[in-house]
C-alpha positions in Angstrom: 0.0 0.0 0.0 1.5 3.4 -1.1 1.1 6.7 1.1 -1.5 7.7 -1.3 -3.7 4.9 -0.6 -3.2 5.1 3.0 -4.3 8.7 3.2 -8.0 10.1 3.3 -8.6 12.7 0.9 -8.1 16.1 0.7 -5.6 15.8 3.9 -2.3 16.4 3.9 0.7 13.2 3.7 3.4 13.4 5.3 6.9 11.5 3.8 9.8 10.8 6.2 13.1 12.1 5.0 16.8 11.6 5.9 19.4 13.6 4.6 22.7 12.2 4.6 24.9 12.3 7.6 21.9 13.1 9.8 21.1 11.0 12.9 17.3 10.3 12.0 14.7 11.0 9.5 12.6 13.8 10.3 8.5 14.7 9.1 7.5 16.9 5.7 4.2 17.5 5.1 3.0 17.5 1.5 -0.2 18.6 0.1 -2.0 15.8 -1.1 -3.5 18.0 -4.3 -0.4 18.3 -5.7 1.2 15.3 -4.1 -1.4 13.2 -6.6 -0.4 15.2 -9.7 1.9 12.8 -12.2 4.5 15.2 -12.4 5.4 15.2 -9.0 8.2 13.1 -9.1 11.4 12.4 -6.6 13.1 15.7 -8.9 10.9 18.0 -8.3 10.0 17.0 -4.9 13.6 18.2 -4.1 12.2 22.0 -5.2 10.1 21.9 -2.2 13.2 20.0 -0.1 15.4 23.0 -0.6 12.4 25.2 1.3 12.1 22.6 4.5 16.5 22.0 4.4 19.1 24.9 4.3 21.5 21.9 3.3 20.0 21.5 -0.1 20.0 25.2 -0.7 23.0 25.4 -3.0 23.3 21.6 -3.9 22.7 21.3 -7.6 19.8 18.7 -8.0 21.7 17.1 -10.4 23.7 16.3 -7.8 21.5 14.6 -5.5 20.8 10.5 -5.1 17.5 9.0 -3.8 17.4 5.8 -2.2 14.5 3.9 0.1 16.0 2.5 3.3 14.6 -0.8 5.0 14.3 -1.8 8.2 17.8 -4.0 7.3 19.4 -0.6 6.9 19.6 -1.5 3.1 20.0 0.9 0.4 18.2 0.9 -2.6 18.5 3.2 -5.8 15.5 5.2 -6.8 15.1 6.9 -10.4 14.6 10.6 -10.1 11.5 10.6 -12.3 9.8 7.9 -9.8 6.6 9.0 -8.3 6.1 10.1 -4.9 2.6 7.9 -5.2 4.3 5.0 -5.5 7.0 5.0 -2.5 5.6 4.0 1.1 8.0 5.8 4.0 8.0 5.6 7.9 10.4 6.6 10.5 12.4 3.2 10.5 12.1 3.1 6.6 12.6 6.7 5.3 13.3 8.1 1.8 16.9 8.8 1.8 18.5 11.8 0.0 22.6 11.8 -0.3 23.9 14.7 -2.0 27.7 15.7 -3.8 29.4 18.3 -1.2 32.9 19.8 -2.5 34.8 18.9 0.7 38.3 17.6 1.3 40.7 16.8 3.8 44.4 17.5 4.0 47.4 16.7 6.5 49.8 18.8 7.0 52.7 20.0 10.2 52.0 22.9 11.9 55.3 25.2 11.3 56.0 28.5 10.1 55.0 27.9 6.8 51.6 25.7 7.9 49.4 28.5 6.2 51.3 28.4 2.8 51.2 25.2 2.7 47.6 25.2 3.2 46.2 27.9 0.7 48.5 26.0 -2.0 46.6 22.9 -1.2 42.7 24.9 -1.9 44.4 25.9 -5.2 45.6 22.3 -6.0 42.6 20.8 -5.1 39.8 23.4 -6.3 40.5 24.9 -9.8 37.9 27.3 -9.9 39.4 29.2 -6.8 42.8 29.5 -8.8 41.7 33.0 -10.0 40.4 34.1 -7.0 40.9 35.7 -3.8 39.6 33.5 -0.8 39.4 33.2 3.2 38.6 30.4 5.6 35.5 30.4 8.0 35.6 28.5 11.2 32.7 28.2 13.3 33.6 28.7 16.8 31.7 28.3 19.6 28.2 28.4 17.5 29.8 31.6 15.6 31.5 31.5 12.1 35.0 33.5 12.6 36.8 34.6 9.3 40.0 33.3 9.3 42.1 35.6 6.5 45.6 35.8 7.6 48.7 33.7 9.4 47.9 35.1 12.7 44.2 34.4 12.8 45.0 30.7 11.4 48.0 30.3 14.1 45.4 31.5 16.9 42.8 29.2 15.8 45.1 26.0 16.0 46.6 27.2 19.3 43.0 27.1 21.1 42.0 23.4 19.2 42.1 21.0 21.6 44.7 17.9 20.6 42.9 14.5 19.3 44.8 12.7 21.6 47.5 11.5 19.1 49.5 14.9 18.7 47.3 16.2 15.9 44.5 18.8 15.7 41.7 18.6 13.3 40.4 22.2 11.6 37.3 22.3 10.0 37.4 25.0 7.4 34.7 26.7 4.9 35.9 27.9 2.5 34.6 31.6 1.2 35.2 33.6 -1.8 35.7 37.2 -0.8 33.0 39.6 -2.5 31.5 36.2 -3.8 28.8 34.2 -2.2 25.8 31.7 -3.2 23.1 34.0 -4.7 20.5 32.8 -1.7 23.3 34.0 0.9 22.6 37.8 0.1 20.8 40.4 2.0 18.7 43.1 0.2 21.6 45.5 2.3 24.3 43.6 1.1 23.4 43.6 -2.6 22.6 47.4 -2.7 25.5 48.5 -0.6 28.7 46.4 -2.3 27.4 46.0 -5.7 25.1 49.4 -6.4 26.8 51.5 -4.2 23.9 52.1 -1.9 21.7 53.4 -4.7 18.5 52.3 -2.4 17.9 50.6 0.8 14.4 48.8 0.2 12.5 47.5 -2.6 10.2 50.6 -1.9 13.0 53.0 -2.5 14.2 51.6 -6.0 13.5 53.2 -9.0 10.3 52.5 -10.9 9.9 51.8 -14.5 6.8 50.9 -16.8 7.4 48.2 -19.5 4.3 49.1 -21.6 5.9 53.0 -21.9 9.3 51.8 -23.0 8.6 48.5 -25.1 6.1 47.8 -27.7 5.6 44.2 -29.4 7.2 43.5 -32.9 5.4 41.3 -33.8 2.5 40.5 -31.1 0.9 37.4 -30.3 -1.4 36.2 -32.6 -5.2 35.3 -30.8 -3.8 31.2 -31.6 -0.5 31.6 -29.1 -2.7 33.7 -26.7 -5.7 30.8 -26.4 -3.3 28.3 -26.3 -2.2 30.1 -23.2 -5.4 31.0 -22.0 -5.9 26.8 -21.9 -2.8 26.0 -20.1 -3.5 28.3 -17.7 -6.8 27.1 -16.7 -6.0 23.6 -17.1 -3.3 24.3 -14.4 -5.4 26.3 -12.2 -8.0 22.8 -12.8 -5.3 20.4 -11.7 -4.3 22.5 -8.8 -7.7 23.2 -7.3 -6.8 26.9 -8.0 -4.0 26.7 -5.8 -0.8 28.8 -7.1 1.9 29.4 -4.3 1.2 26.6 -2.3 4.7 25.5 -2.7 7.8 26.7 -5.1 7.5 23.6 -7.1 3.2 24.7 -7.8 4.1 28.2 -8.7 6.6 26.8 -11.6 4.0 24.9 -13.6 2.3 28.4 -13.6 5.8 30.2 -14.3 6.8 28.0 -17.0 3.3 28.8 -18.7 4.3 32.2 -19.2 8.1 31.8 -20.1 7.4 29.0 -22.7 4.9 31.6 -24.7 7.7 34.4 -24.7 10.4 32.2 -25.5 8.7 30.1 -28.3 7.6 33.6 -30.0 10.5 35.3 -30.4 12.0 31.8 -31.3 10.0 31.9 -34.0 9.5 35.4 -34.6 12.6 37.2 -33.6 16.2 35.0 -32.8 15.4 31.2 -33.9 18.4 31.0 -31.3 16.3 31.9 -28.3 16.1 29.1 -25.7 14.7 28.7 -22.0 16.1 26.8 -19.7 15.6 25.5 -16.4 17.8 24.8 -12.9 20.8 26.1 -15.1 23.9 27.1 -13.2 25.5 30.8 -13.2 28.9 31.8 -11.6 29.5 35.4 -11.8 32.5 37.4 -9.4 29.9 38.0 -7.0 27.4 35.5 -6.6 27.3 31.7 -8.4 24.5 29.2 -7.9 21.3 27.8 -9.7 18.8 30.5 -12.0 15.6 29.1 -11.6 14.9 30.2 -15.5 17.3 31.4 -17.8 16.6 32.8 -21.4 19.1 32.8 -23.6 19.7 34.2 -27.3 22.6 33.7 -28.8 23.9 31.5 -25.5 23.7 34.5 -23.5 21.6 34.9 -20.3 19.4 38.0 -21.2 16.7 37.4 -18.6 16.5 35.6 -15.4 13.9 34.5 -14.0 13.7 33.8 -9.4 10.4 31.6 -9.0 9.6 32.0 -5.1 6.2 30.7 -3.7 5.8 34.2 -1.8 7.6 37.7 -2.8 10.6 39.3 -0.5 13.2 41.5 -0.1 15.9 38.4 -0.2 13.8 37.3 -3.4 14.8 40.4 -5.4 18.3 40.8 -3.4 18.7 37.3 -5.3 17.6 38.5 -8.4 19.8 41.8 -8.9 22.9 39.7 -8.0 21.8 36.5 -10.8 21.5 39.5 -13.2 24.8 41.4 -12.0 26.2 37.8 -13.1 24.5 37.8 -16.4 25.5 41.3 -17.0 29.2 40.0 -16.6 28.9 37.0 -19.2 27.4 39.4 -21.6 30.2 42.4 -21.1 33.0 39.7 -21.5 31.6 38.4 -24.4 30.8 41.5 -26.4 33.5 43.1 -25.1 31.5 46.5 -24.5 31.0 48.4 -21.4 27.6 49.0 -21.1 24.8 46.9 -21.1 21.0 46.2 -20.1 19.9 43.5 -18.7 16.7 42.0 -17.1 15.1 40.2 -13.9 12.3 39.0 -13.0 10.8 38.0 -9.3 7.4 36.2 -9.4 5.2 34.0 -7.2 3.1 32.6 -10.7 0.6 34.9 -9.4 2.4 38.4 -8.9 5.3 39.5 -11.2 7.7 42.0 -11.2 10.4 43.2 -13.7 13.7 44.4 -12.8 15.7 46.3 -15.3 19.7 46.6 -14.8 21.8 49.0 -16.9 25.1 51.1 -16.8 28.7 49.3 -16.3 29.6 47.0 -14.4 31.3 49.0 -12.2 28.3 51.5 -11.5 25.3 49.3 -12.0 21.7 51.3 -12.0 18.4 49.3 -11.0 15.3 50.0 -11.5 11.9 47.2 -10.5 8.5 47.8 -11.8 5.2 48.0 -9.7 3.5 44.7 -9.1 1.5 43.2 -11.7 -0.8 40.6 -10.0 -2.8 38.1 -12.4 -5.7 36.8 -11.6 -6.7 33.3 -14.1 -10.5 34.2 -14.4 -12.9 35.3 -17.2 -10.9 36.6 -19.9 -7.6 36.2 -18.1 -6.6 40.0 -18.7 -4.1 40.6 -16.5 -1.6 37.2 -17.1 -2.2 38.2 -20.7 -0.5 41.3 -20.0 2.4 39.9 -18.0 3.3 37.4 -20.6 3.3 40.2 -23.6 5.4 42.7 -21.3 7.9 39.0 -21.2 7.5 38.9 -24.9 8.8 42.6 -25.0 11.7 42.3 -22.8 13.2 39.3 -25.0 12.4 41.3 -28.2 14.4 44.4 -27.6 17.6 42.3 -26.2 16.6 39.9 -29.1 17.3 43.1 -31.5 20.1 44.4 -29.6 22.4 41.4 -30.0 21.4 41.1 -33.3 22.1 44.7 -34.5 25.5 44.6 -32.4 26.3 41.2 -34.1 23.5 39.9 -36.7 25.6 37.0 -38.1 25.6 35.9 -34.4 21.8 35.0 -34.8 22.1 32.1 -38.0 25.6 31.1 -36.1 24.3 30.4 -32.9 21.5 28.4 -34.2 24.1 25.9 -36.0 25.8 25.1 -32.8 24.2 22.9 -30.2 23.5 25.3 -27.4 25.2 24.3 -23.7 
C-alpha cells in the first residue's frame, strides 16, 4: 500500500526524510492536491526540499541520489522521475536523499609555513578558486569567525584541543571574498557592495513601466494567446486553484508564461532563443542555480527567481543573478555597457527588474507589481506574458544589431 492509498482525501501526507549524515529522519508535510499530480516526481520533490532543508539550498539537483532505506538498513536506488505515489516511508524506513558536497581533507605539520602550505593545497585541489581571492571560515563556539591571515590561522590551532594522538583537526569553509551563493545575500548587502547604496528597500528603488518603454514586434497572434489562455486554466483545474502553495506549484504556472515568450521570439525574432531551467550561473559576486534562464545567442538575457511568496531576499537574489548575467554578456561583447533584465514572481504576482550602466556602476530599476488573476478573460496574465515577450524582443534586437551574423551562427551550434 502506497502513502497515497493510506491517506483520506483532501488531507495532507506526510513522507519521512533523511538527509545524509543526519542522525534520523525527520516529518515533511506535503499537500495531497499536488502530491497526486503525475508530475510530481522524486526531482521535483527536491524543489520543495530546498524550502524545509538549508543543506540542499545550494546543492545542484543534479547532484542529488535518492534511495528507500529498509528496516535492514539497506539501500536501494531510486530513479529521479519515480513517483512520490508509488513509494511507502516511515520513520524506521525513510526516503533517503545523499547529495555531492565539495569537501576535502588534508594533513599537514603545523610550522612556520603551515598557512602556505595550506592555501596551495585549496588551489591544487579546487581549480575554480585559482583566480580568485579567498578566506577560511571556522565556526567557533556556535559563531562562524573569518580566518584571512597567518595570525588568525595560528590562533585558531593554538586554542584546538589535541585529538589525543598529537594532531588537531580544523574544519574550514571555505569563502570567496566579495563572492557568495546567490540565496546567501541580504537586500543590504546587494545594494550596498554591488550598487553602491543606490537604495535601501524595494520601496525605495526606482520604478519603470514596460508598456511606456517596449512595444511588441510582432504581437501574439489570438492562436498563441488561447493556447495560453488553456494552459492556464488547465493548471489552475489540476491544482484546485492553488498557485503558491509551494515553489515547485508556482513553476508549472511560471513556465506557462516563459514557454509563450520564449517560443515567439523563437519563432518570430532570434530562432536562437532558448529557456532553460535549474541552469547554473557563476559570476565574481554571486554563483548558484537560475531558476529560469533565457538565452539568445547562448547568453543569459533574462533571469527568472520563482519563489512561492515575494521578498526582499527574493529580489536581493535576483539583482545579484543579473549582476552575473551582466558579466557573461560584457566579456563576451567586449563592450561596457549593457542592459539587462530580472524577474521576481510568485506565478501569481510578477515584477520586472531592469539593470543598466557598467559594471562598475550598476543602476536598477523594479516595476510596480503586476498581480494576475486566471479568471474570465484572463486579462491581467495576458498582459504579464506580452510585457515577457517585449523584454526578449528588444535584447533579441540588440544582440542582433551589435552582431547579426551571431543569430544564424548560434542556431548551428548545439547550445550548452
Amino acid at each position: 500500500m502506497t502513502n497515497a492509498d493510506s491517506q483520506p482525501p483532501n488531507s495532507i501526507i506526510t513522507m519521512w526524510i533523511l538527509l545524509e549524515g543526519k542522525k534520523r529522519a525527520v516529518q515533511v508535510d506535503l499537500d495531497q492536491i499536488n502530491y497526486e499530480n503525475r508530475s510530481l516526481n522524486l526531482d521535483r520533490l527536491t524543489l520543495i526540499l530546498k524550502e524545509e532543508f538549508n543543506e540542499l539550498l545550494n546543492i545542484e539537483r543534479s547532484d542529488i541520489e535518492f534511495f528507500s532505506l529498509n528496516g535492514h538498513n539497506t539501500l536501494t536506488p531510486l530513479r529521479s522521475g519515480t513517483l512520490l505515489t508509488e513509494i511507502v516511508t516511515t520513520d524506521i524506513a525513510p526516503l533517503v536523499y545523499k547529495f555531492l558536497r565539495y569537501s576535502d581533507t588534508y594533513e599537514m605539520p603545523h610550522s612556520s609555513g603551515s598557512w602556505v602550505l595550506l592555501r596551495e593545497a585549496v588551489y591544487k585541489r579546487f581549480e575554480k578558486l585559482q583566480t580568485c581571492d579567498f578566506y577560511f571560515v571556522s565556526k567557533i563556539n556556535s559563531e562562524e569567525k573569518k580566518i584571512e591571515n597567518e595570525f588568525q590561522f595560528n590562533k585558531l590551532v593554538d586554542r584546538t584541543d589535541s585529538n589525543g594522538h598529537g594532531g588537531r583537526f580544523l574544519d574550514l569553509k571555505i569563502q570567496i571574498k566579495g563572492k557568495k551563493a546567490y540565496g546567501d545575500w541580504t537586500f543590504k548587502e546587494v545594494s550596498k557592495e554591488i550598487y553602491n547604496d543606490a537604495f535601501d528597500s524595494i520601496e525605495s528603488m526606482p520604478i519603470f513601466e514596460i508598456h511606456e518603454i517596449f512595444k511588441l514586434d510582432p504581437p501574439l497572434n489570438d492562436d498563441d494567446l488561447k493556447r495560453f489562455e488553456d494552459n492556464l486554466r488547465e493548471k489552475m483545474n489540476i491544482f484546485h486553484n492553488e498557485v503558491t502553495t509551494n515553489e515547485a506549484t508556482a513553476r508549472e504556472f511560471i513556465s506557462v508564461f516563459l514557454s509563450l515568450a520564449a517560443n515567439h521570439v523563437r519563432a518570430c525574432n532570434d530562432p536562437s532563443t532558448r529557456l532553460k531551467v535549474e541552469v547554473e550561473l557563476d559570476g565574481s559576486r554571486g554563483y548558484g542555480v537560475l531558476d529560469y534562464g533565457v538565452y539568445i545567442q547562448k547568453i543569459p538575457v533574462l533571469v527568472t527567481e520563482a519563489k512561492p511568496y515575494e521578498s526582499e531576499k527574493a529580489v536581493a537574489q535576483t539583482l545579484v543573478q543579473i549582476h552575473s548575467a551582466a558579466e557573461s554578456l560584457l566579456g563576451k561583447r567586449k563592450r561596457s555597457e549593457q542592459t539587462m533584465f530580472g524577474i521576481v514572481t510568485t506565478g501569481r504576482s510578477w515584477r520586472f527588474i531592469r539593470w543598466n550602466g557598467s559594471l562598475e556602476c550598476p543602476k536598477a530599476e523594479i516595476t510596480q507589481e503586476y498581480p494576475c488573476i486566471f479568471e474570465n478573460d484572463m486579462k491581467e496574465a495576458k498582459r504579464v506574458a506580452s510585457y515577457i515577450v517585449c523584454v526578449l524582443q528588444t535584447q533579441a534586437k540588440s544582440l542582433n544589431k551589435e552582431n547579426p551574423c551571431a543569430k544564424r551562427l548560434c542556431t548551428d551550434d548545439k547550445l550548452g
